[in-house]
DRENSE-562716 format. One line per 4 residues: number of its first residue (from 1); their letters; for each residue z, x, y of C-alpha. Coordinates in pm, 1 decimal. Layout:
<domars>
NUM) a) Z,X,Y ~ ...
</domars>
This chain:
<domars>
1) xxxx) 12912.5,8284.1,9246.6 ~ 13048.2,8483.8,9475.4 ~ 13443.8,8462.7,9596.5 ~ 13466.3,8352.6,9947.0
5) xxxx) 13627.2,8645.7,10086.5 ~ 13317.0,8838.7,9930.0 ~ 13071.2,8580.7,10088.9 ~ 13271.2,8682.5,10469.0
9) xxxx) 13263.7,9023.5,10407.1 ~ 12885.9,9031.2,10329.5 ~ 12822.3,8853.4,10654.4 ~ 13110.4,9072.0,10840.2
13) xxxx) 12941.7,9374.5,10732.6 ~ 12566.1,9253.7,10835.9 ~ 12699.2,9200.2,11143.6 ~ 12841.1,9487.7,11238.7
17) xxxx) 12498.2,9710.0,11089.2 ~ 12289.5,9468.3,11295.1 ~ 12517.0,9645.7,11609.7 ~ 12599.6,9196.8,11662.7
21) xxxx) 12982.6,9375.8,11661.6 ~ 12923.9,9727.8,11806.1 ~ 13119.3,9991.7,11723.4 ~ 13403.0,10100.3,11925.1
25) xxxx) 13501.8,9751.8,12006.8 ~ 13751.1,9474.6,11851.4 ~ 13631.1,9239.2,11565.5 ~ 13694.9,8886.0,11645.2
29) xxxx) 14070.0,8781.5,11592.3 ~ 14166.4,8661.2,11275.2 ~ 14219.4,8292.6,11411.7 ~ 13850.8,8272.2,11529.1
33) xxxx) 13718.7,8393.9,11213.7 ~ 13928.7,8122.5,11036.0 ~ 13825.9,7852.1,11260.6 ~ 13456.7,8010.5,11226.7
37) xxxx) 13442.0,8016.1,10830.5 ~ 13685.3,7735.2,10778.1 ~ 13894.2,7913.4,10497.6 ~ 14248.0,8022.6,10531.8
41) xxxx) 14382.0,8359.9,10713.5 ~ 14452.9,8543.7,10363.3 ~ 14089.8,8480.5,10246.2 ~ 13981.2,8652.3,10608.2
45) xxxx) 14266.0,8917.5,10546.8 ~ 14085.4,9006.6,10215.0 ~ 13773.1,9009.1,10327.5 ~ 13886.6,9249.8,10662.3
49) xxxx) 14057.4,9500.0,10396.1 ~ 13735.0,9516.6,10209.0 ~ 13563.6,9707.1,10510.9 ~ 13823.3,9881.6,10569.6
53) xxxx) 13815.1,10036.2,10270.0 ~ 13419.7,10097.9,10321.9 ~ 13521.1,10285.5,10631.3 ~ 13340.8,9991.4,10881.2
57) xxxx) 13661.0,9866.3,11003.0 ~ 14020.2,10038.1,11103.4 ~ 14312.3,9724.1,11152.0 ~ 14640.5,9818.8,11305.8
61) xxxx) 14912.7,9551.0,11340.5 ~ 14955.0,9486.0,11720.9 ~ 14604.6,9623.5,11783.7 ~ 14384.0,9397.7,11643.6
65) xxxx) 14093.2,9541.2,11440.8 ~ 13792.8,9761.9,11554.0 ~ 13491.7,9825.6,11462.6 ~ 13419.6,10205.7,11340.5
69) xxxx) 13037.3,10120.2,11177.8 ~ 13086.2,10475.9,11003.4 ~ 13049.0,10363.9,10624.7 ~ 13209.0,10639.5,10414.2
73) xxxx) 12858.8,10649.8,10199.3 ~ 12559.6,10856.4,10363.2 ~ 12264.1,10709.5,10152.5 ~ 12214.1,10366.4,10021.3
77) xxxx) 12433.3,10216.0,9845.2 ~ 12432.0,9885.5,9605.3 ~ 12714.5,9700.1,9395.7 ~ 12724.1,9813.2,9011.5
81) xxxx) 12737.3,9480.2,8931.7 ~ 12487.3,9305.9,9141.3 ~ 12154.5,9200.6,8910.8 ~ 11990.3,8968.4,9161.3
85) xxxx) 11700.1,9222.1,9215.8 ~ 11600.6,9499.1,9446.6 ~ 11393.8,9231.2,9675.9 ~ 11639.1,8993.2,9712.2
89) xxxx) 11884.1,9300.2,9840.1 ~ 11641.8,9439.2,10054.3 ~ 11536.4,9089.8,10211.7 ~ 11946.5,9019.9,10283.4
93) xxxx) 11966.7,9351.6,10461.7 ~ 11591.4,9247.3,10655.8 ~ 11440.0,9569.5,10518.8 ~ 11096.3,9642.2,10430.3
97) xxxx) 11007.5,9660.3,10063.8 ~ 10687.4,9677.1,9886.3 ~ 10611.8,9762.8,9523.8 ~ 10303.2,9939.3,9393.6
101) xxxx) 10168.9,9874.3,9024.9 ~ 10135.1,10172.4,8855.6 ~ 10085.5,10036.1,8501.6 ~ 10098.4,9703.2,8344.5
105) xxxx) 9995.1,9648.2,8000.9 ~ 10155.5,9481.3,7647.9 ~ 10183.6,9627.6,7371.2 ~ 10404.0,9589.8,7048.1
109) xxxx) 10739.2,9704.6,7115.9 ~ 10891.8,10061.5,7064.6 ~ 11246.1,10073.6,6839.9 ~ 11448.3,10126.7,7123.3
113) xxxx) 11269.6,9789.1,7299.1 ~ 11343.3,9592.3,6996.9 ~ 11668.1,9679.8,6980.8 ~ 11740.5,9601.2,7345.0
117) xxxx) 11550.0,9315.6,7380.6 ~ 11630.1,9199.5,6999.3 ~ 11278.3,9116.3,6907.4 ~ 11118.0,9201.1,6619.1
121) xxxx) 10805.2,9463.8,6606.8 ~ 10548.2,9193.2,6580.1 ~ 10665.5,9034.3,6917.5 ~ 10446.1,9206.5,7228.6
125) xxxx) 10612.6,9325.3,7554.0 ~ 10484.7,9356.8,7935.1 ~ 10513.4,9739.1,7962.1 ~ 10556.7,9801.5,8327.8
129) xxxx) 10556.6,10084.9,8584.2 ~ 10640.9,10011.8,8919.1 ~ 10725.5,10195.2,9259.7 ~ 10953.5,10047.6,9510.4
133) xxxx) 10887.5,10143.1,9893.0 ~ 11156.8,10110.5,10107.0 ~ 11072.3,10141.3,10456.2 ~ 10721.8,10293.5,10410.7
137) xxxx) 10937.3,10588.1,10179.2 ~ 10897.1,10595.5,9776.9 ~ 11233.5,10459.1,9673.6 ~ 11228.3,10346.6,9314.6
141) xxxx) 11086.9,10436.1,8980.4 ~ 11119.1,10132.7,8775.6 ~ 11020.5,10112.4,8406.1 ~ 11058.2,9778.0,8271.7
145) xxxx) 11014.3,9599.1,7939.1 ~ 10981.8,9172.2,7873.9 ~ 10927.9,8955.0,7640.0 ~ 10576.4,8835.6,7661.4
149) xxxx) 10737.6,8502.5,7581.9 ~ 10963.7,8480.8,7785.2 ~ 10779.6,8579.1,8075.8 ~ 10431.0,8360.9,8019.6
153) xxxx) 10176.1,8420.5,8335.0 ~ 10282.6,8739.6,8488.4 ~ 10030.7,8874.1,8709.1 ~ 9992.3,9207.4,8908.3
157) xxxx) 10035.1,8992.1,9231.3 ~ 10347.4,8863.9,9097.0 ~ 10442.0,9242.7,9041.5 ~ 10373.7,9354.7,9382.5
161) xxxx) 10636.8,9064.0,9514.3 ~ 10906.9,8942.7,9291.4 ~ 10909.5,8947.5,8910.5 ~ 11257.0,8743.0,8928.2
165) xxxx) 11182.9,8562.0,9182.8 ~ 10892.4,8383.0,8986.0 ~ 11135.7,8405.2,8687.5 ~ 11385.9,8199.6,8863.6
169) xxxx) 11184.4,7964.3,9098.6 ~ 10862.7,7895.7,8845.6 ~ 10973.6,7964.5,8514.8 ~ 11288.6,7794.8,8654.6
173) xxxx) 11489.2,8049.7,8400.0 ~ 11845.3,8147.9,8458.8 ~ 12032.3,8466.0,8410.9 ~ 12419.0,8510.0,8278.3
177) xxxx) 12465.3,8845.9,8337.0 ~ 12337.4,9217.9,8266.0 ~ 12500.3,9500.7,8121.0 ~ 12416.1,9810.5,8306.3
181) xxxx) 12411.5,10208.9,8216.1 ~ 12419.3,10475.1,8499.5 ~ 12388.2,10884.3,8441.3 ~ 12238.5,11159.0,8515.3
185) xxxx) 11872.2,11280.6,8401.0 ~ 11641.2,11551.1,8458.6 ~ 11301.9,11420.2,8658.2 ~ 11015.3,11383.6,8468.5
189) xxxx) 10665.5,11432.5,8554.0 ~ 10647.5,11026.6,8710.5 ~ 10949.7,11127.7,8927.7 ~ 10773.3,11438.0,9065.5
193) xxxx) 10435.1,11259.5,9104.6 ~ 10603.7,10959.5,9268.8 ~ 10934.9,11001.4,9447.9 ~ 10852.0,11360.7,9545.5
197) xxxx) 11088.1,11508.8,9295.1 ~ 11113.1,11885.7,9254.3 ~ 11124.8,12011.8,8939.7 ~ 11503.1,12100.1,8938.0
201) xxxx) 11627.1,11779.5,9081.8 ~ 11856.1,11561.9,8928.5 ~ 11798.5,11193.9,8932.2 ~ 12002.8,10903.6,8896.3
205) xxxx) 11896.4,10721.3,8600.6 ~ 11978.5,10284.6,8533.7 ~ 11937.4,10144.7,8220.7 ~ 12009.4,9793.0,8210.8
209) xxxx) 11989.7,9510.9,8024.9 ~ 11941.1,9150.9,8146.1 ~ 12022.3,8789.1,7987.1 ~ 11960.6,8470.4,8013.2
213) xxxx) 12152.6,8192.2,8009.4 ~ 12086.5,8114.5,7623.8 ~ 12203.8,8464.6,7568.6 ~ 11846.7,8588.9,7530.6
217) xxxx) 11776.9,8943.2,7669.8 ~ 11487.3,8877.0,7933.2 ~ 11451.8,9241.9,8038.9 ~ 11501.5,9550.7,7941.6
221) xxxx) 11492.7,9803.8,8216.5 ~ 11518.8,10174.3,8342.3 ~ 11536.4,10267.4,8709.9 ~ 11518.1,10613.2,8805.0
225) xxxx) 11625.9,10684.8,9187.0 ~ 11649.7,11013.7,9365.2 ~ 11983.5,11152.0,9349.2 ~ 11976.6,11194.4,9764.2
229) xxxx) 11873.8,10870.2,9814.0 ~ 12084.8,10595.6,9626.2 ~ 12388.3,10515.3,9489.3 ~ 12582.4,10278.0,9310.9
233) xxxx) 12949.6,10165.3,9414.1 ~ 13215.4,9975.3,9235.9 ~ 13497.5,9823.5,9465.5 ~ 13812.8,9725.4,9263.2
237) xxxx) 14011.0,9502.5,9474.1 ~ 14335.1,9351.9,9318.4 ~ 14498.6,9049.4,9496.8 ~ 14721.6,8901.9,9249.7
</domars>
């Protein structure tokens, strides 16, 4: 769960892309947004000097604090840490996202899959290939791996919404956490064919690795993004 100051900023920051706070004007005063949130004027404070640092917001004692809506990022952008899915993201920001299959078979797992998803060879995996469209644009390459098991009744419908929202809602599974890789890679023939890739392009490559509660890994994943297109950003905040 999310700290409160994260929760404001989240809403702050919707706000001010949805023009509700245009740019060029004053946010609301700090006492408002206490009264509005009911929390206390350091957990607004913290939230405030988040977008600041993002570039959204400028605060000068005696001045109040304005809007600038000129994030310092100039492609999308999502938290390193967030593993709550791509639709779930999309849906909080009200964007469009659909997801075509592009394969979706099982088959006995690969060394590398075992090791990731510690099964055994004799234990069969969903093999999946799937491309996110943001917007009507190809956005995502996703290559994903899960336990058969695990992940009983998946269905190419189910593949074209949410695979974690049927996870979580009718499987009624829960995940602990993910551990996540991000470099550099060379495209690949699925990257040209797909996201429009040249040949020469870099693209940003995540591997990651997701668990369930019980400490099970539920998914074993590689996301390949255009290197013009997304990004991943890590805000280190310290309080104490």
């Amino acid at each position: 769960m999310k700290p409160k100051y994260e929760e404001i900023a989240d809403t702050l920051r919707e706000r001010i892309k949805e023009n509700i706070y245009k740019a060029d004007t004053l946010l609301p005063n700090q006492t408002d947004l206490v009264k509005e949130f009911n929390v206390s004027r350091m957990t607004v404070k913290k939230a405030i000097g988040i977008l600041v640092m993002e570039g959204l917001l400028y605060s000068q004692r005696g001045s109040g604090t304005k809007v600038l809506n000129r994030s310092f990022w100039d492609k999308d952008t999502s938290p390193a840490n967030e593993y709550g899915g791509l639709s779930k993201q999309m849906n909080d920001r009200h964007k469009d996202l659909k997801s075509s299959v592009i394969l979706f078979e099982v088959e006995f797992p690969s060394q590398e899959v075992q090791e990731r998803l510690a099964i055994s060879a004799e234990q069969p995996v969903y093999k999946i290939i799937r491309l996110r469209i943001l917007e009507n644009e190809p956005f995502i390459l996703e290559h994903t791996y899960m336990p058969c098991d695990l992940v009983p009744g998946l269905t190419t419908d189910i593949l074209k919404e949410s695979i974690y929202t049927y996870v979580k809602e009718q499987l009624l599974l829960n995940f602990a956490g993910a551990y996540r890789n991000i470099q550099a890679s060379k495209s690949d023939e699925y990257d040209q064919k797909y996201l429009n890739c040249k040949k020469d392009d870099p693209v940003l490559e995540v591997q990651q690795v997701v668990y369930l509660k019980d400490g099970r890994p539920i998914e074993f994943s590689c996301s390949r993004n255009r290197y013009d297109q997304r990004g991943y950003s890590i805000l280190n905040v310290d309080y104490n």
